[in-house]
mmCIF file as gemmi writes it, N, C-alpha and C atoms, coordinates in Angstrom:
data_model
loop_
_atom_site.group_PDB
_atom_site.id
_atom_site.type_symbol
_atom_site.label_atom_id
_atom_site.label_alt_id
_atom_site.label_comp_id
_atom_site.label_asym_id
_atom_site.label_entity_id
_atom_site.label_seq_id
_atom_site.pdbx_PDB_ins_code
_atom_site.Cartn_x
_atom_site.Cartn_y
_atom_site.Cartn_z
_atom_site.occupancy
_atom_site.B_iso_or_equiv
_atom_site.pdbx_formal_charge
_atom_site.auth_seq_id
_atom_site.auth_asym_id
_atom_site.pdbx_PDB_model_num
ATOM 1 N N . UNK Axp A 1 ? 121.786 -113.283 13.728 1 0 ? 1 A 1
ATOM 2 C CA . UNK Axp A 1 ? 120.968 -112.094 13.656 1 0 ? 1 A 1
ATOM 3 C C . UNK Axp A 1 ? 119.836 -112.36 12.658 1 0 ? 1 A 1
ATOM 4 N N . UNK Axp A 2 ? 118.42 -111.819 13.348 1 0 ? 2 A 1
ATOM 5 C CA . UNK Axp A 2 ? 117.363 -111.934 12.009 1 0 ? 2 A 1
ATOM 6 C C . UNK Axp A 2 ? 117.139 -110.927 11.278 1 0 ? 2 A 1
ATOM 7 N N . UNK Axp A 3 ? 116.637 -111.247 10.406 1 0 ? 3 A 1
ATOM 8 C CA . UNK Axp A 3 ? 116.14 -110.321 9.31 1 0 ? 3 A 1
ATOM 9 C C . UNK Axp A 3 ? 115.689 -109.061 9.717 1 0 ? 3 A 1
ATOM 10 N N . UNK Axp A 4 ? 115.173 -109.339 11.14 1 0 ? 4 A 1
ATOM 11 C CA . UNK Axp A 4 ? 114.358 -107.518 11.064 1 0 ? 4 A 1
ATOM 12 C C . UNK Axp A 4 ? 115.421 -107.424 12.27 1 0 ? 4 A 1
ATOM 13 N N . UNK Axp A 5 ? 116.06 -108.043 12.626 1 0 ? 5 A 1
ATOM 14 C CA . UNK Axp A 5 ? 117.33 -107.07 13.589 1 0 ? 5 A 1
ATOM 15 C C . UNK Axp A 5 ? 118.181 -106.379 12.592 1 0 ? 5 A 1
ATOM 16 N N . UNK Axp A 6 ? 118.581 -107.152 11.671 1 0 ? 6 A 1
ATOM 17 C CA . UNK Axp A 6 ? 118.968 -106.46 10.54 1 0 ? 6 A 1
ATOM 18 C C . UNK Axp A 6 ? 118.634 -104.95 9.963 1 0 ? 6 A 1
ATOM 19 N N . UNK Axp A 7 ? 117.326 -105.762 9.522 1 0 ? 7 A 1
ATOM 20 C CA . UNK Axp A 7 ? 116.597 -104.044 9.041 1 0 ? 7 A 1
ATOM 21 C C . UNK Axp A 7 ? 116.741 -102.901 10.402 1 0 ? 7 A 1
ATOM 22 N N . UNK Axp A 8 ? 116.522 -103.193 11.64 1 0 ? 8 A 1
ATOM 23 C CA . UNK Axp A 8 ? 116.71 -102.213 12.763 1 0 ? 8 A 1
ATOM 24 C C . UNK Axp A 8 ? 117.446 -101.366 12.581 1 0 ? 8 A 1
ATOM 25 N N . UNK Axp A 9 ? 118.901 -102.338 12.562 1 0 ? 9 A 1
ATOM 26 C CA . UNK Axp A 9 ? 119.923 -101.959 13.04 1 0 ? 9 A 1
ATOM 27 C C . UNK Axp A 9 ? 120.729 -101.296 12.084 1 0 ? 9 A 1
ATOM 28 N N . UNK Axp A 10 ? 120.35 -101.194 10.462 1 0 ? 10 A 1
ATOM 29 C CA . UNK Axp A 10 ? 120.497 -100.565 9.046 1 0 ? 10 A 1
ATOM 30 C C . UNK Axp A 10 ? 120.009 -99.17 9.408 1 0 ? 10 A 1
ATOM 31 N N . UNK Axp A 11 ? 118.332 -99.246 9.702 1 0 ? 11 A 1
ATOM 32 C CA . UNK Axp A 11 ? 117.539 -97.817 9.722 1 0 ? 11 A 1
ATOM 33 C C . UNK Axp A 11 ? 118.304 -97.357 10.647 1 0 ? 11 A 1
ATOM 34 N N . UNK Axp A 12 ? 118.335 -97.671 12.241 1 0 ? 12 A 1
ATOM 35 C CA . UNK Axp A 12 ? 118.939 -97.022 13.195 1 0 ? 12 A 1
ATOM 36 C C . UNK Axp A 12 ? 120.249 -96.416 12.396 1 0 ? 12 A 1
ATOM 37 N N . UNK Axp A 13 ? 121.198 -96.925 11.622 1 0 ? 13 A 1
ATOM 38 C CA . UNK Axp A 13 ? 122.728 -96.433 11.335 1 0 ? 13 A 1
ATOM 39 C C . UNK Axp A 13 ? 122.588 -95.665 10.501 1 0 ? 13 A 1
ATOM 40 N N . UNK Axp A 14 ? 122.084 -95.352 9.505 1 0 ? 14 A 1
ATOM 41 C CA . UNK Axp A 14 ? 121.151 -94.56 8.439 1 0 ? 14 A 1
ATOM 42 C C . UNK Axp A 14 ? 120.935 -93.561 9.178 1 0 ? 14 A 1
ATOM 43 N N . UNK Axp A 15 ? 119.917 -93.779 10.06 1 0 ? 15 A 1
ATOM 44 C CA . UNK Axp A 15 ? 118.998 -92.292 10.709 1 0 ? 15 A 1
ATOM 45 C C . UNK Axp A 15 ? 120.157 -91.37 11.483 1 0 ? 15 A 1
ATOM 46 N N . UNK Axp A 16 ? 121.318 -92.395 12.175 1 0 ? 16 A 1
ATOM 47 C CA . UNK Axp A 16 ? 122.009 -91.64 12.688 1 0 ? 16 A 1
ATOM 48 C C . UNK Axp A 16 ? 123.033 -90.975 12.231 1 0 ? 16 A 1
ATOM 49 N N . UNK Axp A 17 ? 123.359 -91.491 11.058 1 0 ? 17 A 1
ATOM 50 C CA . UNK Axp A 17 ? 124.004 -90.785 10.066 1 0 ? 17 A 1
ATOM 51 C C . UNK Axp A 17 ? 123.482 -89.501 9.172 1 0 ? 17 A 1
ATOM 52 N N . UNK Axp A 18 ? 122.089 -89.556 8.517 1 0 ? 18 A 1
ATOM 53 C CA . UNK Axp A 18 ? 121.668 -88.469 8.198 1 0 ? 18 A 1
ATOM 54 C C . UNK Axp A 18 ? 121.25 -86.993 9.518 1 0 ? 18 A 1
ATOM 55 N N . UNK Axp A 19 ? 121.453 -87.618 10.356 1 0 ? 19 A 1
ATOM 56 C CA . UNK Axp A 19 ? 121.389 -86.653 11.604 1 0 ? 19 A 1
ATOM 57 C C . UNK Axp A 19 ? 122.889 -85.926 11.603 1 0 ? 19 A 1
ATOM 58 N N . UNK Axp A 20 ? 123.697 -86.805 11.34 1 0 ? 20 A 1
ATOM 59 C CA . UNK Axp A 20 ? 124.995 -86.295 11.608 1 0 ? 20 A 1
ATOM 60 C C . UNK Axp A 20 ? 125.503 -85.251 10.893 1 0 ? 20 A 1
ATOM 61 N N . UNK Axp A 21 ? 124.833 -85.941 9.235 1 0 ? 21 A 1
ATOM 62 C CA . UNK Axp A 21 ? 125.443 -84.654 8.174 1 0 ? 21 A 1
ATOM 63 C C . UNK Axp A 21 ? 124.489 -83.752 8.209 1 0 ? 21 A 1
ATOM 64 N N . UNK Axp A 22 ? 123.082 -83.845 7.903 1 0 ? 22 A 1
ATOM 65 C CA . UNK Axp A 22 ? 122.266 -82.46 8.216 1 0 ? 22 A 1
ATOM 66 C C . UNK Axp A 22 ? 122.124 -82.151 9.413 1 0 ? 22 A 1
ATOM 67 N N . UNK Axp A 23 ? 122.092 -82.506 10.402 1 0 ? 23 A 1
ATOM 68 C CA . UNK Axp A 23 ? 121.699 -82.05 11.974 1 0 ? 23 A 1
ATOM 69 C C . UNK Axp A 23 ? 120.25 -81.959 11.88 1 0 ? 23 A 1
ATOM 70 N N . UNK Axp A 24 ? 120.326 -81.784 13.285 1 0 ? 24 A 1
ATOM 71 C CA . UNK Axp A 24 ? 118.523 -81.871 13.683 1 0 ? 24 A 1
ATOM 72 C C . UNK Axp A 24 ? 117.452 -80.75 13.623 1 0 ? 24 A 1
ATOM 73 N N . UNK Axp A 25 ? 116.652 -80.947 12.564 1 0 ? 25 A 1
ATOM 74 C CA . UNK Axp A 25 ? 116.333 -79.732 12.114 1 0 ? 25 A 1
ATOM 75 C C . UNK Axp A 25 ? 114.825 -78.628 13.13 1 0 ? 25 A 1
ATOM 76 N N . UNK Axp A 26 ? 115.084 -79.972 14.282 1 0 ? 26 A 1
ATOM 77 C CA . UNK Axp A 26 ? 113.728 -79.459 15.293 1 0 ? 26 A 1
ATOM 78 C C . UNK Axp A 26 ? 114.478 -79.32 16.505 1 0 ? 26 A 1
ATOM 79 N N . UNK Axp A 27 ? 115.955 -78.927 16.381 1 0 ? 27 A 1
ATOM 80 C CA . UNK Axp A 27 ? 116.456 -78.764 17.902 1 0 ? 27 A 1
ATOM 81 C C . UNK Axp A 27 ? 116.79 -77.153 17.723 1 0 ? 27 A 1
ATOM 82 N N . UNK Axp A 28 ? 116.677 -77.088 19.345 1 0 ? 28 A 1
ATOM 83 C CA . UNK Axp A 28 ? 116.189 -75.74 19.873 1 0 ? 28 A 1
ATOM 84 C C . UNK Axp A 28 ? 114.916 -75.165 19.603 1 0 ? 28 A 1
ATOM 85 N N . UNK Axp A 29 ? 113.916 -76.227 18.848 1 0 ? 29 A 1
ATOM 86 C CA . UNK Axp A 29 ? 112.387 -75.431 18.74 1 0 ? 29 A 1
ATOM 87 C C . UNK Axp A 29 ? 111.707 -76.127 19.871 1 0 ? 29 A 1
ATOM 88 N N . UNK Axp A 30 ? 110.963 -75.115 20.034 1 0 ? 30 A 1
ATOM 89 C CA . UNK Axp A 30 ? 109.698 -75.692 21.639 1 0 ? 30 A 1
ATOM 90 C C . UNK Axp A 30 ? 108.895 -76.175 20.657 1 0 ? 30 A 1
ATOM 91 N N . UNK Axp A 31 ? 108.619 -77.122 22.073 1 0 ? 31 A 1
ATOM 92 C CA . UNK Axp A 31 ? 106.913 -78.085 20.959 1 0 ? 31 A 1
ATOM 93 C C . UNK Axp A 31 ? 106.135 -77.627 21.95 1 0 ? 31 A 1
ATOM 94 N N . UNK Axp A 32 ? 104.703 -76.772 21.356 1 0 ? 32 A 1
ATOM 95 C CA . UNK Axp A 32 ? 103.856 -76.313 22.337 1 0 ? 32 A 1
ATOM 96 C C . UNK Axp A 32 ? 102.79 -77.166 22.86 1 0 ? 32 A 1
ATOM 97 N N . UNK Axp A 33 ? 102.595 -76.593 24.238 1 0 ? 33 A 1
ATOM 98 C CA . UNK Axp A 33 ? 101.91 -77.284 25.226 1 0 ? 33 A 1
ATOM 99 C C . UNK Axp A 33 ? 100.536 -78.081 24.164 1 0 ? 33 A 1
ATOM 100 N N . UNK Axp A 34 ? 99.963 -77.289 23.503 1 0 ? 34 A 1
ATOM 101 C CA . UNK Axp A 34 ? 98.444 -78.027 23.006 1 0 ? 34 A 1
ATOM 102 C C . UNK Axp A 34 ? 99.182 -79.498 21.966 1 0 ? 34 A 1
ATOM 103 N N . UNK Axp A 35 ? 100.35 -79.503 21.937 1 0 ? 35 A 1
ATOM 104 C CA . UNK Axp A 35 ? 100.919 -80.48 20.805 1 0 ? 35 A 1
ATOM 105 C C . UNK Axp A 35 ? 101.091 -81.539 21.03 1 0 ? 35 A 1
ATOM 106 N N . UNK Axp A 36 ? 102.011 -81.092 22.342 1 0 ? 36 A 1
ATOM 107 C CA . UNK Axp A 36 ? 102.577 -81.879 23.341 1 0 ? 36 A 1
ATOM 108 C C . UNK Axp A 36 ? 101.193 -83.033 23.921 1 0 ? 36 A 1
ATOM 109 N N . UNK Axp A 37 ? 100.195 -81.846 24.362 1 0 ? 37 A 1
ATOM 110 C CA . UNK Axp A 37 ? 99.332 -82.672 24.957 1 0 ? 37 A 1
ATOM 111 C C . UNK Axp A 37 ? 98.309 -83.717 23.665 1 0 ? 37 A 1
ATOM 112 N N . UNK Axp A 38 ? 98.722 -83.39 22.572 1 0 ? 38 A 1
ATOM 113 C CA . UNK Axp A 38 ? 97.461 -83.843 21.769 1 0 ? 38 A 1
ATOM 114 C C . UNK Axp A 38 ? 98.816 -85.33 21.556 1 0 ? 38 A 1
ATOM 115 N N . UNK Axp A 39 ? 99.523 -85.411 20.997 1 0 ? 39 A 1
ATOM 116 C CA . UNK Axp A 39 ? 100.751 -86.232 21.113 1 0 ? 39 A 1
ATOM 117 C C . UNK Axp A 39 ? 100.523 -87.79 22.023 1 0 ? 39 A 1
ATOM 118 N N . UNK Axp A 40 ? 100.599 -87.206 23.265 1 0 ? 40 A 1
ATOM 119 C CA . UNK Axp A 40 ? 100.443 -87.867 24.551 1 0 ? 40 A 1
ATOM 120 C C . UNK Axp A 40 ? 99.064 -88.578 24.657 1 0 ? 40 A 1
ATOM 121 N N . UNK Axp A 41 ? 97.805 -88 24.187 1 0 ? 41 A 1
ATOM 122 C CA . UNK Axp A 41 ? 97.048 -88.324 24.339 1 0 ? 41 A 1
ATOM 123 C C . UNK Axp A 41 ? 97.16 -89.592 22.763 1 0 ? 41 A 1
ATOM 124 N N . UNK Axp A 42 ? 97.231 -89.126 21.63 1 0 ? 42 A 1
ATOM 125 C CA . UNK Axp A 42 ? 97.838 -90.194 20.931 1 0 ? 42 A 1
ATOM 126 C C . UNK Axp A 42 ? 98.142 -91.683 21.329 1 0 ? 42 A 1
ATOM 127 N N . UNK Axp A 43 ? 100.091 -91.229 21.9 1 0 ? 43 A 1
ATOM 128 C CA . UNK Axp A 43 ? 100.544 -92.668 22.21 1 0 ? 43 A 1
ATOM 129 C C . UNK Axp A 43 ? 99.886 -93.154 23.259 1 0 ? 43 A 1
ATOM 130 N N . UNK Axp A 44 ? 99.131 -92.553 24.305 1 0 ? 44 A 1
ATOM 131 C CA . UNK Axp A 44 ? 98.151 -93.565 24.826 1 0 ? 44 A 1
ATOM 132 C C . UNK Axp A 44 ? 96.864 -94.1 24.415 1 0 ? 44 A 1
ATOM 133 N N . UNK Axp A 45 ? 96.521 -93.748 23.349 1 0 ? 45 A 1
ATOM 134 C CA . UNK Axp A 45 ? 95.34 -94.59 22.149 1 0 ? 45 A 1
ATOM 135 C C . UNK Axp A 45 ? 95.996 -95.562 21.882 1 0 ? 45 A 1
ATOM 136 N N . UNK Axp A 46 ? 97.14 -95.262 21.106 1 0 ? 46 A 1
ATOM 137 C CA . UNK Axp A 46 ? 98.085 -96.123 20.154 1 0 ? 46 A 1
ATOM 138 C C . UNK Axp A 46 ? 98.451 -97.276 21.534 1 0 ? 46 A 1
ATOM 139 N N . UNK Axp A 47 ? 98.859 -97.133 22.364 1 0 ? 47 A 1
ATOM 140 C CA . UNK Axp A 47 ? 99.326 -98.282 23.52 1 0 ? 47 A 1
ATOM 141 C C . UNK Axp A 47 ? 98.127 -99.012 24.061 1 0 ? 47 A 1
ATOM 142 N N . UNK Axp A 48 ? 96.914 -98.727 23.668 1 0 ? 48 A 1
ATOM 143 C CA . UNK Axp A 48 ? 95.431 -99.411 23.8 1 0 ? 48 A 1
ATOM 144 C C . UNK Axp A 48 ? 95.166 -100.086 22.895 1 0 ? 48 A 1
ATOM 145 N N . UNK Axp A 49 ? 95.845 -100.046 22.001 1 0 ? 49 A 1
ATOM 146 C CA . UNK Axp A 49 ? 95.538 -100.954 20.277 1 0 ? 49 A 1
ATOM 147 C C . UNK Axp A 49 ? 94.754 -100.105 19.736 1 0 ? 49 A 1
ATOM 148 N N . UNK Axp A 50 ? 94.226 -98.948 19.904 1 0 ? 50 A 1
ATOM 149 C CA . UNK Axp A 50 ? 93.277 -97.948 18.82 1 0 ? 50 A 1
ATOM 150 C C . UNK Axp A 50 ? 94.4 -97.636 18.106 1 0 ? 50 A 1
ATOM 151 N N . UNK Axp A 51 ? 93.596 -97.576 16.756 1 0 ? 51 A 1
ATOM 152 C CA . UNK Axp A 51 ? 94.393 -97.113 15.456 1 0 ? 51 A 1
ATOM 153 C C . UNK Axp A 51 ? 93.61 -95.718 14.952 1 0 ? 51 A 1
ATOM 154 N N . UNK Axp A 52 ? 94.269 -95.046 14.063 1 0 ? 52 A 1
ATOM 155 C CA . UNK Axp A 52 ? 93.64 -93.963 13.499 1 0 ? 52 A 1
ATOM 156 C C . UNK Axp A 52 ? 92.787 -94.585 11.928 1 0 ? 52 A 1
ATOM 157 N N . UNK Axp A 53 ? 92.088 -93.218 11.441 1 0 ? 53 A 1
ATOM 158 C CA . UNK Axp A 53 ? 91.682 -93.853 10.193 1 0 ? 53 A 1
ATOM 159 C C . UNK Axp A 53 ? 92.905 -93.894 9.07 1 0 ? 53 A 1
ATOM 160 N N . UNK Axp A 54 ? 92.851 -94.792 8.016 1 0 ? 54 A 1
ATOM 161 C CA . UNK Axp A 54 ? 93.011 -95.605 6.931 1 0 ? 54 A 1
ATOM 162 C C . UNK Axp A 54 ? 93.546 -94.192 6.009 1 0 ? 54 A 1
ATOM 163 N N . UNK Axp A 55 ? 95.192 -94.409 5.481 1 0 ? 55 A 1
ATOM 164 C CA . UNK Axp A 55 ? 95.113 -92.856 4.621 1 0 ? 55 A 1
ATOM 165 C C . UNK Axp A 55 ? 94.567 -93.185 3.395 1 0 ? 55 A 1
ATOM 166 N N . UNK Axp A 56 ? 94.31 -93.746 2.785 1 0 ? 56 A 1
ATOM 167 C CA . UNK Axp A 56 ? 93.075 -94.273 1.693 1 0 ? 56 A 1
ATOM 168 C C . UNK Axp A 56 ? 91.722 -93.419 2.38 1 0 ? 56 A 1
ATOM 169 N N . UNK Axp A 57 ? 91.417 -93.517 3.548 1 0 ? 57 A 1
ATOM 170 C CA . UNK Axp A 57 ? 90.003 -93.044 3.746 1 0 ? 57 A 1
ATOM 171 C C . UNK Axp A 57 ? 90.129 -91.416 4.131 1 0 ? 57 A 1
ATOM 172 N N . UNK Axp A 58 ? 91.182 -90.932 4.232 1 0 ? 58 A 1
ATOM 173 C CA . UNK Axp A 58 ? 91.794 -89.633 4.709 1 0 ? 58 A 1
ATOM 174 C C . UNK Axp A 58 ? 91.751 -88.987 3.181 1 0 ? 58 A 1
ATOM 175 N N . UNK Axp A 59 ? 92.569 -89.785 2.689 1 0 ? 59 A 1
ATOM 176 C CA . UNK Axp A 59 ? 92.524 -89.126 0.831 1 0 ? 59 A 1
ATOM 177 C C . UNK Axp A 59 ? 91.458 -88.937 0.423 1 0 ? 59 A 1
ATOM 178 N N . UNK Axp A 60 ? 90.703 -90.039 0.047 1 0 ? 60 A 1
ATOM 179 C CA . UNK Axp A 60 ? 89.632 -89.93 -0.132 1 0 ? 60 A 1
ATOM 180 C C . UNK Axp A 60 ? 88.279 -88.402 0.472 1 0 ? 60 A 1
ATOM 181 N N . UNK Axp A 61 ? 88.316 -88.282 1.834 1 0 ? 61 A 1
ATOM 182 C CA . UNK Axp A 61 ? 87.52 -87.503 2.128 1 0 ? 61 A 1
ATOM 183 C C . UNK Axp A 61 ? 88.296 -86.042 1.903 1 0 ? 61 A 1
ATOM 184 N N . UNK Axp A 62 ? 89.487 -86.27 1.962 1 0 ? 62 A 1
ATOM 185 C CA . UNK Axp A 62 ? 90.115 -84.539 1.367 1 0 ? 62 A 1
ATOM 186 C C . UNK Axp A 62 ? 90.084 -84.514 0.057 1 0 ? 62 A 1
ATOM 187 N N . UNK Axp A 63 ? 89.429 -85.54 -0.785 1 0 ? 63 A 1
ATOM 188 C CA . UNK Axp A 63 ? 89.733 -85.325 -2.227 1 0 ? 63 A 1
ATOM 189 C C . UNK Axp A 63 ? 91.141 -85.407 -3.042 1 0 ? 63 A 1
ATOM 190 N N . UNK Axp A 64 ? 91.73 -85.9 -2.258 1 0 ? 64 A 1
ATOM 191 C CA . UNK Axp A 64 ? 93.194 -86.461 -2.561 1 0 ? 64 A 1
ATOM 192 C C . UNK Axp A 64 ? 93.535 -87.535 -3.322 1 0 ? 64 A 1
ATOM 193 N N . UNK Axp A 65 ? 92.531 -88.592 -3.63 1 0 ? 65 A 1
ATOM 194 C CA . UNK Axp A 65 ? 92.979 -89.46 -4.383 1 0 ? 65 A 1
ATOM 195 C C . UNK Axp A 65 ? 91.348 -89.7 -5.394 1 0 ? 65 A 1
């Protein structure tokens, strides 16, 4: 096993464990249609190789850092 199957397979057992003792704190909520669609439109940027901006450049223009 490598190193980042490792790390996977840690986060995955982790995540599914903190699910277990707190539960899921977004089940039974609707995700609305404009969310949904802004979302979607997202992971198909993101599956084109477009990236968003830089949170250094996000801070920056909100005055955050």
């Amino acid at each position: 096993m490598t190193g980042e199957e490792l790390r996977k397979l840690v986060r995955a057992a982790v995540e599914e464990k903190i699910v277990e003792l707190l539960g899921d704190p977004d089940a039974g909520m609707v995700l609305r249609q404009n969310v949904r669609k802004r979302l979607l439109r997202q992971k198909r940027r993101v599956a084109k190789g477009e990236r968003g901006e830089l949170l250094e450049t996000v801070a920056q223009r909100l005055k955050l850092a």
